[in-house]
N, C-alpha and C positions, 0 to 999 in steps of 0.2 A: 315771894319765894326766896329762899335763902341760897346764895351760892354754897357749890361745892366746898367740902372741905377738903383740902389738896393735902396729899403724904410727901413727907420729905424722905429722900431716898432712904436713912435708915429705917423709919415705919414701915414701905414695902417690901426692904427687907427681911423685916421682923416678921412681918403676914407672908409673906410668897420665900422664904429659906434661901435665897439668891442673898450673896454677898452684895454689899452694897457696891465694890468695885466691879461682877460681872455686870450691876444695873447702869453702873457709867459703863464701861464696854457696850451695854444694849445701847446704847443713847447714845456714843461715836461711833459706829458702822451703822444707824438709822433704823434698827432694829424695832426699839422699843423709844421712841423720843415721847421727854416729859408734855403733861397738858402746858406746865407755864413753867419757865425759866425766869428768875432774880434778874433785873438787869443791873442791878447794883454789887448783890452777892456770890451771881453765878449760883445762886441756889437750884437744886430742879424740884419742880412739886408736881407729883402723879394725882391723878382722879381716882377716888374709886373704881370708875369702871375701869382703869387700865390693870386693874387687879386681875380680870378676866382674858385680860392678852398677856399678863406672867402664866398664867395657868395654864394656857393654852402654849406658849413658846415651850416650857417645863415638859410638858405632853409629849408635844412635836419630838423634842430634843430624845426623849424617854424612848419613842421610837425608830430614833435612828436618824432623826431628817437631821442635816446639817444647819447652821447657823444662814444660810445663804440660800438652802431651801427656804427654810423657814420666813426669812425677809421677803424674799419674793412672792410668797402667796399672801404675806400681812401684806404688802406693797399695791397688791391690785383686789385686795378687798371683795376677792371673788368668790367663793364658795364652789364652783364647776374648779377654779383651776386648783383648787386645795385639793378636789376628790382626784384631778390627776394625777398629781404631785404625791397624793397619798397610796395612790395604785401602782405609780412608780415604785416608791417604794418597795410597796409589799411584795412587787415581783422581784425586785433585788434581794428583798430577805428570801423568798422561796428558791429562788435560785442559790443563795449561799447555801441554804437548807440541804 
């Protein structure tokens, strides 16, 4: 089996429209941290599959969740506490409404 081929921060840029400085931002407040870090260059290299948590961050963001929303429901890998977090929400937009 062949290992992953890992993206360096401007490739995920280039695919996911995030500047490459917000993808260091996701990756210093623990956001979005690379599958592998350089230890010699400081490089960072994403997975494929992290393409799938810019697109979902992007989402989130699109509808209003905060930065820190958003960490906390990637942080506990929950699905029950996303649908909260997400109904939260939607009563604060209804109520702005």
């Amino acid at each position: 089996m062949k290992p992953p081929k890992y993206l360096t921060v401007g490739e995920l840029s280039r695919i996911s429209s995030l500047s490459s400085r917000i993808l260091r931002h996701y990756d210093q407040i623990g956001l979005l941290k690379p599958d592998k870090v350089d230890a010699v260059t400081g490089y960072r290299y994403y997975s494929p599959g992290q393409i799938f948590l810019v697109s979902l961050i992007q989402d989130l963001k699109a509808m209003g969740f905060s930065l820190s929303e958003i960490k906390e429901a990637m942080d506990r890998q929950d699905l029950n506490r996303l649908k909260k977090i997400y109904e939260k929400k939607q009563k604060e937009i209804q109520k702005q409404v």
